[in-house]
MIMAR-638593 format. One record per atom (N, C-alpha, C): atom name; residue number from 1; y, z, x. Coordinates in nm, 4 decimals, always signed. Layout:
<atom a="CA" k="NUM" Y="Y" Z="Z" X="X"/>
...
***
This chain:
<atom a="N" k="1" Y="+1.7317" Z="+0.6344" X="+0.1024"/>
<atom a="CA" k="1" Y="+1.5907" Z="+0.6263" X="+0.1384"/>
<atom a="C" k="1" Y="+1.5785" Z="+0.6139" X="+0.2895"/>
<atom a="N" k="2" Y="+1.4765" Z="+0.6612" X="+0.3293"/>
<atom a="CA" k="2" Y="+1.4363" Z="+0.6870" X="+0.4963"/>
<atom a="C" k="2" Y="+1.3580" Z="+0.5515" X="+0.5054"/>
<atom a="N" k="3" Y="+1.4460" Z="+0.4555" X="+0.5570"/>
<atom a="CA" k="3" Y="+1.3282" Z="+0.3506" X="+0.5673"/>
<atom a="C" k="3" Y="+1.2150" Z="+0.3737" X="+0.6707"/>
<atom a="N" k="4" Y="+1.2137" Z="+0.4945" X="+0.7586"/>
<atom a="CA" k="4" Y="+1.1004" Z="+0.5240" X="+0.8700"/>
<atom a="C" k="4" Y="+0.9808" Z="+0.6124" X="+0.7888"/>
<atom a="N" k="5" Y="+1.0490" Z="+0.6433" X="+0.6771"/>
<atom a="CA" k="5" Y="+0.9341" Z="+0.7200" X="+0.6438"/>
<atom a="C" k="5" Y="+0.8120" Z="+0.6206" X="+0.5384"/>
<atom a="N" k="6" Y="+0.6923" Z="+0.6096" X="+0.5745"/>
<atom a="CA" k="6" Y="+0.5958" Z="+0.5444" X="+0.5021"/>
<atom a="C" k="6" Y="+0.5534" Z="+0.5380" X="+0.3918"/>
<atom a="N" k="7" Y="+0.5786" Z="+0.6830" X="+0.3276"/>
<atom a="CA" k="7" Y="+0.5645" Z="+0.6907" X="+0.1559"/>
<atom a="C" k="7" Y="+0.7125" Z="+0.6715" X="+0.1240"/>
<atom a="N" k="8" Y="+0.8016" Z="+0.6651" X="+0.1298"/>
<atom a="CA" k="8" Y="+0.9216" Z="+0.5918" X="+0.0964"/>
<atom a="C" k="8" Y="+0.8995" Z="+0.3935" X="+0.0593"/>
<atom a="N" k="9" Y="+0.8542" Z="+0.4293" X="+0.2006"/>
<atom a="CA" k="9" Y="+0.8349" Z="+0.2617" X="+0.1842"/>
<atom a="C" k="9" Y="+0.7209" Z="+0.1742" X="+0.1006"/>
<atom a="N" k="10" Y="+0.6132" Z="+0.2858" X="+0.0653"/>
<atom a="CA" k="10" Y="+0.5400" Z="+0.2360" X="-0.0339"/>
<atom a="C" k="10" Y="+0.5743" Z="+0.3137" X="-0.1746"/>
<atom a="N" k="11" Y="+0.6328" Z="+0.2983" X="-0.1702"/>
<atom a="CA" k="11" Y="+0.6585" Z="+0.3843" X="-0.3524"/>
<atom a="C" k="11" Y="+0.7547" Z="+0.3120" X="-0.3981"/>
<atom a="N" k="12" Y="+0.7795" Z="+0.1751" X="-0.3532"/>
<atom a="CA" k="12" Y="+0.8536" Z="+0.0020" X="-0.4188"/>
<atom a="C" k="12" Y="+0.6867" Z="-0.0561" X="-0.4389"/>
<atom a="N" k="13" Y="+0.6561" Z="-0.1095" X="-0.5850"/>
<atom a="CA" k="13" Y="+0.5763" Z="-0.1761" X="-0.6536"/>
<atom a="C" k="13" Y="+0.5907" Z="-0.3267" X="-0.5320"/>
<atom a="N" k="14" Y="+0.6785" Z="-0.3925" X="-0.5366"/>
<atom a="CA" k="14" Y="+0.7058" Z="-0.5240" X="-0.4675"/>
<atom a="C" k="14" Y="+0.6307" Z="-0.4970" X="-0.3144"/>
<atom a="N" k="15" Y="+0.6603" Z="-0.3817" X="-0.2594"/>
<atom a="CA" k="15" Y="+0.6450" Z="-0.3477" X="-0.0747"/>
<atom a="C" k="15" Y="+0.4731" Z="-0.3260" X="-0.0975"/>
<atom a="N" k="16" Y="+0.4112" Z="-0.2724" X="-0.1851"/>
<atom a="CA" k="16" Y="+0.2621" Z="-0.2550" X="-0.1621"/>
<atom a="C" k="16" Y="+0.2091" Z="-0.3447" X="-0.2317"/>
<atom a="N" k="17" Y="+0.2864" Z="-0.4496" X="-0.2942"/>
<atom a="CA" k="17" Y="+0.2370" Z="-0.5636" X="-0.3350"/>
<atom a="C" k="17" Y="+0.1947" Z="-0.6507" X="-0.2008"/>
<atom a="N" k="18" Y="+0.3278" Z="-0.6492" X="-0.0964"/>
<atom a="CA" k="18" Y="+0.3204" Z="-0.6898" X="+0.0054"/>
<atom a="C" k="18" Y="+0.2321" Z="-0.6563" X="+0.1081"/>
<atom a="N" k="19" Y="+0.1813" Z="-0.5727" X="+0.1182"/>
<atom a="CA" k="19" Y="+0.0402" Z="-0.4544" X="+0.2206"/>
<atom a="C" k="19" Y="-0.0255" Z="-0.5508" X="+0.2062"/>
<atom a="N" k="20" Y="-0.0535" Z="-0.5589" X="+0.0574"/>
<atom a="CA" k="20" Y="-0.1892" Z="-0.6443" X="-0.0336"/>
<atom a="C" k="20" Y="-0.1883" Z="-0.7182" X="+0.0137"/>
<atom a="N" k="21" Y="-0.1235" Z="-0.8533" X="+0.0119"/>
<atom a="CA" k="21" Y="-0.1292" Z="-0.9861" X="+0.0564"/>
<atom a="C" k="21" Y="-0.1267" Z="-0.9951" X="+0.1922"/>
<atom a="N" k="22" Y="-0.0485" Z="-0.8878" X="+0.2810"/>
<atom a="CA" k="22" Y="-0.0711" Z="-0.9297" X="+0.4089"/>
<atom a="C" k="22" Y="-0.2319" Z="-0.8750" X="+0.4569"/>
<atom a="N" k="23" Y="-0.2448" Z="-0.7683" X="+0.3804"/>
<atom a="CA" k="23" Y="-0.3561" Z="-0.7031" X="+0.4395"/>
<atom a="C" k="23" Y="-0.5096" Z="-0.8209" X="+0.4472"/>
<atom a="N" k="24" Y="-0.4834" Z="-0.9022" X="+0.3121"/>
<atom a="CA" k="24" Y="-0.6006" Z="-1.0460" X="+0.3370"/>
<atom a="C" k="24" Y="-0.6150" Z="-1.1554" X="+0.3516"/>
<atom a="N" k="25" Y="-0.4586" Z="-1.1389" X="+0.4802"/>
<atom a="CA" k="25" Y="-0.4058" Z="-1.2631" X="+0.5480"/>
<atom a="C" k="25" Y="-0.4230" Z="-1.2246" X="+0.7212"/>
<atom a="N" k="26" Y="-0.5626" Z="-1.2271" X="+0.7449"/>
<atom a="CA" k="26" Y="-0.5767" Z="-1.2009" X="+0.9311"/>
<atom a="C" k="26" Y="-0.4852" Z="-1.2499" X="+0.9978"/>
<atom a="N" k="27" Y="-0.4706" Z="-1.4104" X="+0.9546"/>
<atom a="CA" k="27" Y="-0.3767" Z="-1.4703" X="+1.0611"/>
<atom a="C" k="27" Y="-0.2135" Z="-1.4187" X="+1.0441"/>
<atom a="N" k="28" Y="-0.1781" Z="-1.3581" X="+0.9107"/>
<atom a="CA" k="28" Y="-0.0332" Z="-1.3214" X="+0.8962"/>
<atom a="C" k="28" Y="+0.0161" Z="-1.4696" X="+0.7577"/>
<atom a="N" k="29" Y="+0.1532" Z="-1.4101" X="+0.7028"/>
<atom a="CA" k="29" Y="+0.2238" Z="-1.4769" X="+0.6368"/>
<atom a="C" k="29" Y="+0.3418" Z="-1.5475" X="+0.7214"/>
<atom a="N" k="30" Y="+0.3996" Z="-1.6333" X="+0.6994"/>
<atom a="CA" k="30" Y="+0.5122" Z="-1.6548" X="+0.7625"/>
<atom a="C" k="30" Y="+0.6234" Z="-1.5950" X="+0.5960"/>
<atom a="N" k="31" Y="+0.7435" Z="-1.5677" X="+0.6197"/>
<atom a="CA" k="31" Y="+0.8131" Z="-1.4608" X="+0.5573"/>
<atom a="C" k="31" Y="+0.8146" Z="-1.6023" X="+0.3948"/>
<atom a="N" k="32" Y="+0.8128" Z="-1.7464" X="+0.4211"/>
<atom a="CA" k="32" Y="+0.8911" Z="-1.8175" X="+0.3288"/>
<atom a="C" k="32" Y="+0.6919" Z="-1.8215" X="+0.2259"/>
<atom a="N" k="33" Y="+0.6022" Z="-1.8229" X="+0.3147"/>
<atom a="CA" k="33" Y="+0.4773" Z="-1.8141" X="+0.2341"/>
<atom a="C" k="33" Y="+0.4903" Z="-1.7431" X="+0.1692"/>
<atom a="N" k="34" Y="+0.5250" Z="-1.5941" X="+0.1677"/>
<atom a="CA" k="34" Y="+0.4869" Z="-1.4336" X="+0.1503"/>
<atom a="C" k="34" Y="+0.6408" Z="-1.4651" X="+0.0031"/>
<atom a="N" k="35" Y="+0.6708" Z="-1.5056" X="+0.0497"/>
<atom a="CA" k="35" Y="+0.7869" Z="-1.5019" X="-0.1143"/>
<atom a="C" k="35" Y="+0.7993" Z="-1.6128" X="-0.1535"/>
<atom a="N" k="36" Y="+0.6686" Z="-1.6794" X="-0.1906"/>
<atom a="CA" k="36" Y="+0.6489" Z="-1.7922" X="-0.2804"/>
<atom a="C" k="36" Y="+0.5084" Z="-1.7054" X="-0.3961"/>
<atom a="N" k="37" Y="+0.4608" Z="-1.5667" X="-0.3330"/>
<atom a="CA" k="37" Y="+0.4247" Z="-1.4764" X="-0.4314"/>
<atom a="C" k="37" Y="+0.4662" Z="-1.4207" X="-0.5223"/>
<atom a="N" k="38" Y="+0.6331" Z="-1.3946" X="-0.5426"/>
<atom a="CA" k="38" Y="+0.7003" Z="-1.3366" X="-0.5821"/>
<atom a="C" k="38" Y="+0.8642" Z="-1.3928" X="-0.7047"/>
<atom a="N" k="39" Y="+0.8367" Z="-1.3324" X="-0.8269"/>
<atom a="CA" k="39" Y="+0.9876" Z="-1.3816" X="-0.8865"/>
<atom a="C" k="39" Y="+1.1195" Z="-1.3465" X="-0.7947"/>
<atom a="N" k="40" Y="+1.1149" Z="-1.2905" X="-0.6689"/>
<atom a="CA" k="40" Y="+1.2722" Z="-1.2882" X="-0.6152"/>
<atom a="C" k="40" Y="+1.3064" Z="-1.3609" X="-0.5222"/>
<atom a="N" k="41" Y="+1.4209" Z="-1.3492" X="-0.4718"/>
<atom a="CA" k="41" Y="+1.4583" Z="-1.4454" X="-0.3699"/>
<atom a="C" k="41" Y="+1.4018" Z="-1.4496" X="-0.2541"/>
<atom a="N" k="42" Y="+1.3877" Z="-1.5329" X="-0.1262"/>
<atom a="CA" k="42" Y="+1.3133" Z="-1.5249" X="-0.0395"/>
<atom a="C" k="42" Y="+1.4004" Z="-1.3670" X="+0.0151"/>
<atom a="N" k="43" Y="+1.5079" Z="-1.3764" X="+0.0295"/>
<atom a="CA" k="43" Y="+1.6226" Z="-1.2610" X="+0.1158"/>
<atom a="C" k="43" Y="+1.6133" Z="-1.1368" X="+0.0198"/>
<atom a="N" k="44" Y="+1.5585" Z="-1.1147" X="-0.0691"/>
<atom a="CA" k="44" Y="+1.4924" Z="-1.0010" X="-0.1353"/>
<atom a="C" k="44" Y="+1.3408" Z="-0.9867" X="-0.0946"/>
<atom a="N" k="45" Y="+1.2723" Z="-1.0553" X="-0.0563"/>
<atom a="CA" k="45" Y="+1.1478" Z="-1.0487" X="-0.0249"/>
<atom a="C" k="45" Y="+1.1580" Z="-0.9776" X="+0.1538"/>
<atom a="N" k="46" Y="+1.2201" Z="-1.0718" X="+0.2398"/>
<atom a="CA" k="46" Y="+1.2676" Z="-1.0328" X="+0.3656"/>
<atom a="C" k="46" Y="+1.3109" Z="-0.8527" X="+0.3290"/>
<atom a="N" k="47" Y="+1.4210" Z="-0.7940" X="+0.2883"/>
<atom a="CA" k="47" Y="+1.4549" Z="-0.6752" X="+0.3230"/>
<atom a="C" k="47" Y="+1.3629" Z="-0.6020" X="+0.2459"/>
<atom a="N" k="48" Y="+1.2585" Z="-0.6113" X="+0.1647"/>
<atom a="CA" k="48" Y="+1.1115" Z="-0.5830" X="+0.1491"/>
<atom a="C" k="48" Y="+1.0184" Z="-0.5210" X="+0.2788"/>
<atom a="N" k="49" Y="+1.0026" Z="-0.6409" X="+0.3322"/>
<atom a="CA" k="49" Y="+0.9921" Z="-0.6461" X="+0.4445"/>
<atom a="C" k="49" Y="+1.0330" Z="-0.5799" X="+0.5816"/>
<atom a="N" k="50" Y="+1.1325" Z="-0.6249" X="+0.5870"/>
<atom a="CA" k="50" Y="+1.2078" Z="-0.5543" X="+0.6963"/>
<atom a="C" k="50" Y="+1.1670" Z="-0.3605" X="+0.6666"/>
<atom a="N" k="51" Y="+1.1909" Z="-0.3294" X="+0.5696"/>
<atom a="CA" k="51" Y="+1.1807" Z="-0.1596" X="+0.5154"/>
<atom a="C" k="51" Y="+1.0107" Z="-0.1455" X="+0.5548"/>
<atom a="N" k="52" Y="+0.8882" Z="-0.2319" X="+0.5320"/>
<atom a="CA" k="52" Y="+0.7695" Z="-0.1865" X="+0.5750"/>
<atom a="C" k="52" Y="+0.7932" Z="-0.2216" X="+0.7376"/>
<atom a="N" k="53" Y="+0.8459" Z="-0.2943" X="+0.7975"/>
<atom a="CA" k="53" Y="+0.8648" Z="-0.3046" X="+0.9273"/>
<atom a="C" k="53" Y="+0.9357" Z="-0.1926" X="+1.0042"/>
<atom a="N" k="54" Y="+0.9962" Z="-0.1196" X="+0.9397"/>
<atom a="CA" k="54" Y="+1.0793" Z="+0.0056" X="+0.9835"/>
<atom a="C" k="54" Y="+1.0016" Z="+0.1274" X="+1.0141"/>
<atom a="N" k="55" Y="+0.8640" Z="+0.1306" X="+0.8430"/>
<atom a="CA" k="55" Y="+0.8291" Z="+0.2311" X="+0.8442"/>
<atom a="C" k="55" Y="+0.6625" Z="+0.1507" X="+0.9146"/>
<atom a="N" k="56" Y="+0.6653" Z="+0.0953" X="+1.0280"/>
<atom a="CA" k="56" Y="+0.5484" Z="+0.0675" X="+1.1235"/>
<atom a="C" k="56" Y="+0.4689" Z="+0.0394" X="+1.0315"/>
<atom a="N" k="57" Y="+0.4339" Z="-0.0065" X="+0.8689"/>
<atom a="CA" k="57" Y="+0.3530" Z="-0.0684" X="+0.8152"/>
<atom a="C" k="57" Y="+0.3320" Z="-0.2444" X="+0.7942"/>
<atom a="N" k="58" Y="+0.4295" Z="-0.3102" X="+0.8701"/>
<atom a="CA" k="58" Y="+0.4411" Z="-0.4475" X="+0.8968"/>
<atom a="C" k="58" Y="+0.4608" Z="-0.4842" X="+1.0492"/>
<atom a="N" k="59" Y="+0.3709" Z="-0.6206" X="+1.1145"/>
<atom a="CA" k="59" Y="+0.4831" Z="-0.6336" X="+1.2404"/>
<atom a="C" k="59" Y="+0.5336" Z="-0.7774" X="+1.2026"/>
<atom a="N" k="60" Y="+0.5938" Z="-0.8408" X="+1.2432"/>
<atom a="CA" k="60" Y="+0.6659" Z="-0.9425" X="+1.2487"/>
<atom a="C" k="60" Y="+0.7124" Z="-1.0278" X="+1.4148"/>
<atom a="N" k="61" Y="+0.6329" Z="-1.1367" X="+1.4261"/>
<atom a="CA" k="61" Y="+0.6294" Z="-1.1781" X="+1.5170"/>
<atom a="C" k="61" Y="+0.6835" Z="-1.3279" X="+1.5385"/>
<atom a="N" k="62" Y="+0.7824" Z="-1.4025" X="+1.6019"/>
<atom a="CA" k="62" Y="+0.8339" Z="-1.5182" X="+1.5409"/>
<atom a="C" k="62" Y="+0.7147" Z="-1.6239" X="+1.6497"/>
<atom a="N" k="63" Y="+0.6845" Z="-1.7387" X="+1.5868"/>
<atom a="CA" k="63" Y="+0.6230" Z="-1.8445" X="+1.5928"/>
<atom a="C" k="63" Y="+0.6969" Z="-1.9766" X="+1.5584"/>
<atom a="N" k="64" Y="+0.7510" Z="-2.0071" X="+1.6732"/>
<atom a="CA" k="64" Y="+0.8599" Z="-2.1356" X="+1.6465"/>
<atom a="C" k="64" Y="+0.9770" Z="-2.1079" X="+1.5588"/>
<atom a="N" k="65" Y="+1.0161" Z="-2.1557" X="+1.4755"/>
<atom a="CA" k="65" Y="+1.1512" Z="-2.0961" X="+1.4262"/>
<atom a="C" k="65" Y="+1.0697" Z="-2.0076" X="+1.3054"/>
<atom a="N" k="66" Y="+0.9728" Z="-1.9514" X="+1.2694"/>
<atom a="CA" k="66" Y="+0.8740" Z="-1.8915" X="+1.1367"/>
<atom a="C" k="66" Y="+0.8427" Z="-1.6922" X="+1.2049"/>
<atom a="N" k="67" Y="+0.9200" Z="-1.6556" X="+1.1021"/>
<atom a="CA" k="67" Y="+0.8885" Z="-1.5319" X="+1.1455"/>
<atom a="C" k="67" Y="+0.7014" Z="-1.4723" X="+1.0720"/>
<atom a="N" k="68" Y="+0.6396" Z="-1.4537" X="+1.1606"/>
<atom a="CA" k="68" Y="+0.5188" Z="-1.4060" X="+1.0698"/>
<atom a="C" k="68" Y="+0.4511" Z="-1.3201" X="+1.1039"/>
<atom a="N" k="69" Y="+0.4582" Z="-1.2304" X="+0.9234"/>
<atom a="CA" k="69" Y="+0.4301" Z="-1.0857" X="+0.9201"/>
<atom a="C" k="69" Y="+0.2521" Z="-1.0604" X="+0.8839"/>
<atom a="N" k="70" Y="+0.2251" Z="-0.9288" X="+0.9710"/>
<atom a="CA" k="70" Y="+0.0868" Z="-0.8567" X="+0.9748"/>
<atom a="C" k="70" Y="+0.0907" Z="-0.7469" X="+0.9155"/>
<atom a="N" k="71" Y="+0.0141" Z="-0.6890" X="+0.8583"/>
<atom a="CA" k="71" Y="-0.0232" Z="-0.5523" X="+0.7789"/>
<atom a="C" k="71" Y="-0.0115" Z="-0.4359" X="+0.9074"/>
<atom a="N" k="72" Y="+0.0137" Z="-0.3648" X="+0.8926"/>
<atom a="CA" k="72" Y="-0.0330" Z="-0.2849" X="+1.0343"/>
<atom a="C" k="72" Y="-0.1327" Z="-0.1435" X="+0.9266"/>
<atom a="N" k="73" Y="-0.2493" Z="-0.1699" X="+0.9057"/>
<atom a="CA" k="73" Y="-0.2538" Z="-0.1111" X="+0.7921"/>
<atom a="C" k="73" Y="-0.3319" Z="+0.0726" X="+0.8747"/>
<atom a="N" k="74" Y="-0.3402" Z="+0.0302" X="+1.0203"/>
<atom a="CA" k="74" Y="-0.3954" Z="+0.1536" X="+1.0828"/>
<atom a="C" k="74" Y="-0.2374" Z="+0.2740" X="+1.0351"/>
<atom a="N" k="75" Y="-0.1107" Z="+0.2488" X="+1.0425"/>
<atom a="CA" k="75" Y="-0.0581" Z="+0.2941" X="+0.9757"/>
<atom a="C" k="75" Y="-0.0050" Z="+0.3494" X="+0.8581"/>
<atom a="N" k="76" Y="-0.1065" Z="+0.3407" X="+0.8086"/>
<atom a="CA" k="76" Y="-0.1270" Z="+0.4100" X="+0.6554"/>
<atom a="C" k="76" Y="-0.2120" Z="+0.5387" X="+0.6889"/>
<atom a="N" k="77" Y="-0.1946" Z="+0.6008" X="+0.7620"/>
<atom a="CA" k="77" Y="-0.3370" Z="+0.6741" X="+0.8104"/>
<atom a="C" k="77" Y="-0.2728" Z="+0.7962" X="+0.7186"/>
<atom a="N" k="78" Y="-0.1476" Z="+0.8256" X="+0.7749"/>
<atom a="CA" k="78" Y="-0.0960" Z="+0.9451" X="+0.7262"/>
<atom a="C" k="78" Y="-0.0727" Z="+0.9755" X="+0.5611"/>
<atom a="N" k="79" Y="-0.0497" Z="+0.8527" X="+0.5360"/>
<atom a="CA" k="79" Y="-0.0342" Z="+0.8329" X="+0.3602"/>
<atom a="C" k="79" Y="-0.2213" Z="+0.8599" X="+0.3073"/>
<atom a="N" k="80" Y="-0.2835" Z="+0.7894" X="+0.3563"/>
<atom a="CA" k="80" Y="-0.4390" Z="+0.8688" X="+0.3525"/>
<atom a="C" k="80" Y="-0.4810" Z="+0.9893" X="+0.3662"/>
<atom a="N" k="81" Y="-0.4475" Z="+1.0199" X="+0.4642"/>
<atom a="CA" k="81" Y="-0.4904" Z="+1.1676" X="+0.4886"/>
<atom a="C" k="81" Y="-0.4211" Z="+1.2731" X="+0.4023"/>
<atom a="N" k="82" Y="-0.2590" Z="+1.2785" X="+0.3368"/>
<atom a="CA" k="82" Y="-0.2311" Z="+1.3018" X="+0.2274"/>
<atom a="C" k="82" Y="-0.2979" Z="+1.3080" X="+0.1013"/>
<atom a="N" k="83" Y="-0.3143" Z="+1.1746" X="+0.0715"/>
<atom a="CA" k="83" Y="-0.4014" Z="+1.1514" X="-0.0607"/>
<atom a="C" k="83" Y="-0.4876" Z="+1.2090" X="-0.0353"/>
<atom a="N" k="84" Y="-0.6037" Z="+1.2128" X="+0.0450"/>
<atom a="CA" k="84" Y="-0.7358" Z="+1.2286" X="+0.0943"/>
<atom a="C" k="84" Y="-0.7930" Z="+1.4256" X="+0.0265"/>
<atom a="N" k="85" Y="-0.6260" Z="+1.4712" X="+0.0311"/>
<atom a="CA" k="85" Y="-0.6341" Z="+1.6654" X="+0.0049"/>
<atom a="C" k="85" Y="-0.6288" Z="+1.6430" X="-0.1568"/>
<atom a="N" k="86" Y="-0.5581" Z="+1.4972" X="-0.2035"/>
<atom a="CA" k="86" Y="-0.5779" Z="+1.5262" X="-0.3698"/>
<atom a="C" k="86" Y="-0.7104" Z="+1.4783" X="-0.4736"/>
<atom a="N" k="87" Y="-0.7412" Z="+1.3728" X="-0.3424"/>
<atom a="CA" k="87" Y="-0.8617" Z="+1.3186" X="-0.4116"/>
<atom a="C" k="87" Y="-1.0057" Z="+1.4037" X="-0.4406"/>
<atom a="N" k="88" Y="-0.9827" Z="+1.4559" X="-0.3081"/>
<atom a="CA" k="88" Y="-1.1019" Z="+1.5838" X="-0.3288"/>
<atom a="C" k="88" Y="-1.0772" Z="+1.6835" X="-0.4152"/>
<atom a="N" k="89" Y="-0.9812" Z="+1.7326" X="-0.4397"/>
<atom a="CA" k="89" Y="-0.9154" Z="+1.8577" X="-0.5516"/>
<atom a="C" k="89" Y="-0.9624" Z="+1.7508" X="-0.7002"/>
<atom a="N" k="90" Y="-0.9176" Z="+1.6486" X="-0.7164"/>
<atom a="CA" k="90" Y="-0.9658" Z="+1.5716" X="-0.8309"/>
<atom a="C" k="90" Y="-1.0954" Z="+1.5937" X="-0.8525"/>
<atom a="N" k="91" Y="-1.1748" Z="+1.5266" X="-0.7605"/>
<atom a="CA" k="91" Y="-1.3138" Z="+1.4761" X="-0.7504"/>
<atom a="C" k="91" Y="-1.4225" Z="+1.6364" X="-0.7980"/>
<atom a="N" k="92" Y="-1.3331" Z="+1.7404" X="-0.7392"/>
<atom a="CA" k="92" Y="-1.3995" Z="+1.8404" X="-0.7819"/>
<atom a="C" k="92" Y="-1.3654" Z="+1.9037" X="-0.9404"/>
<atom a="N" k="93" Y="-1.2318" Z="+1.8685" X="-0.9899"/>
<atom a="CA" k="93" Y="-1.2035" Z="+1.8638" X="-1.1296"/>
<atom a="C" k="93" Y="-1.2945" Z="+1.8198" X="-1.2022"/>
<atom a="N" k="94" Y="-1.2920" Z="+1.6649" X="-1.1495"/>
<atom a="CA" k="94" Y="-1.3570" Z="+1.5596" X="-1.2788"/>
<atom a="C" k="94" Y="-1.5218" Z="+1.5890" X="-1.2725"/>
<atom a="N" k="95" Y="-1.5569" Z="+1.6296" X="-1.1392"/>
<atom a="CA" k="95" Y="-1.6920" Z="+1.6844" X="-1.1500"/>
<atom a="C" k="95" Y="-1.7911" Z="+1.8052" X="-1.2413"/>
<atom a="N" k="96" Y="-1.6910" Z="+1.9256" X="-1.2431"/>
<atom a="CA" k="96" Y="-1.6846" Z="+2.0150" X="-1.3353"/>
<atom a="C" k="96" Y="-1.6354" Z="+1.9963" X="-1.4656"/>
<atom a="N" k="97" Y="-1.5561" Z="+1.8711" X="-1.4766"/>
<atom a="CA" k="97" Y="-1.5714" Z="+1.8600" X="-1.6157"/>
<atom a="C" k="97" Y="-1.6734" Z="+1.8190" X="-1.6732"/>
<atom a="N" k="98" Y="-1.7233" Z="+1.6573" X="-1.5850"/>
<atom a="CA" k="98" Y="-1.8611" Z="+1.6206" X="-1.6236"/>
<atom a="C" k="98" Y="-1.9477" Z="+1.6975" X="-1.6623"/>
<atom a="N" k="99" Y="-2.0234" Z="+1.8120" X="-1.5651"/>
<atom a="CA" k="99" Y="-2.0827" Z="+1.9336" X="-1.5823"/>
<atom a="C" k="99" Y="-2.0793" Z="+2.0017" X="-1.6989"/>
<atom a="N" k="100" Y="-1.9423" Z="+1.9997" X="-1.7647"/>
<atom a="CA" k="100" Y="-1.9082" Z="+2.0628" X="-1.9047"/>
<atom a="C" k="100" Y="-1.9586" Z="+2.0018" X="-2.0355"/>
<atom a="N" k="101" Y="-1.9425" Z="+1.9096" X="-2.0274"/>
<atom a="CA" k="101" Y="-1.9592" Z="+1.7725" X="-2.1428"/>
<atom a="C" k="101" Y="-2.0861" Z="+1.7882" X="-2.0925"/>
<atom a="N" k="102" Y="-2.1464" Z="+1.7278" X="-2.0289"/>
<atom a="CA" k="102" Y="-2.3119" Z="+1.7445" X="-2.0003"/>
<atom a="C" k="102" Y="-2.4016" Z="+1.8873" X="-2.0569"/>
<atom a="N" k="103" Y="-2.3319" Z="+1.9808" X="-2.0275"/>
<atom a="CA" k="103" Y="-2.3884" Z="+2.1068" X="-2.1094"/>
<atom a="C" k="103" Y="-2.3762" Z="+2.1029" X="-2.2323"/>
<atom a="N" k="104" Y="-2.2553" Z="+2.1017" X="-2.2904"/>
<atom a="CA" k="104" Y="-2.1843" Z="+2.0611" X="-2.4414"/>
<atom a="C" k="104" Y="-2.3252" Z="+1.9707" X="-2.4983"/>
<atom a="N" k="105" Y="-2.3312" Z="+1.8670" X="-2.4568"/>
<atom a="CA" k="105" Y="-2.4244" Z="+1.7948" X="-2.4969"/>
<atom a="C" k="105" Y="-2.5454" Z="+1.7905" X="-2.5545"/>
<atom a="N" k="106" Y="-2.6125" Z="+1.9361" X="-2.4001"/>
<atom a="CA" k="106" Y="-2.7079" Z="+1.9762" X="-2.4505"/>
<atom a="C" k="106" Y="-2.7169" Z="+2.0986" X="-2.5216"/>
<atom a="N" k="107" Y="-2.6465" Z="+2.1504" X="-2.5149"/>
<atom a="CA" k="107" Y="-2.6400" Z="+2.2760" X="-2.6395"/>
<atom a="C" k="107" Y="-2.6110" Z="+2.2132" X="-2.7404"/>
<atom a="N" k="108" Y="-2.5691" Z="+2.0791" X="-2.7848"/>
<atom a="CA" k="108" Y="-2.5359" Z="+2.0406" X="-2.9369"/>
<atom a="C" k="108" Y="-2.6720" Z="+2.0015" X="-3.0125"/>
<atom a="N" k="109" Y="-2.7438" Z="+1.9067" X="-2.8949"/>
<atom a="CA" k="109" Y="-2.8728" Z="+1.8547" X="-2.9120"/>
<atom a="C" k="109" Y="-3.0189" Z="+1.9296" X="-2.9620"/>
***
């Protein structure tokens, strides 16, 4: 795995668990908070970590002997703008289906 690359690093259930929690923590987690969320070890939680820190979706800043991590979530841009080409291809699916069933409906009626 490319730990620089960003959809690598979110396509671990545990790592976008982690986005989550940092993302509605302004002030940041310190690393021993952030894996008192979690059934694994704190040092499974850390190289979690460390892999969104690689791929610029975490920063990590130490505060006395407490390392504590931030969302960097402007870095998701690219994983958005990805999604962003499927959601619309959907949105226009599920729209025309609606449209279908809605006619169906009234031709049954």
């Amino acid at each position: 795995m490319d730990n620089r690359d960003p959809f690598s690093a979110v396509s671990e259930p545990t790592r976008r668990a982690i986005i989550h929690l940092l993302a509605d923590e302004k002030a940041g987690l310190t690393l021993t908070d952030l894996s008192a969320h979690f059934d694994v070890s704190r040092q499974a939680v850390t190289k979690h970590v460390y892999i969104l820190r690689d791929a610029g979706l975490v920063s990590m800043a130490k505060r006395g002997r407490e390392q504590i991590c931030s969302a960097e979530l402007r870095n998701l841009k690219t994983i958005y703008e990805w999604v962003s080409v499927y959601k619309q291809f959907w949105t226009e699916k599920l729209d025309a289906l609606g449209t279908y069933l809605d006619d169906r409906r009234r031709d049954e009626s």
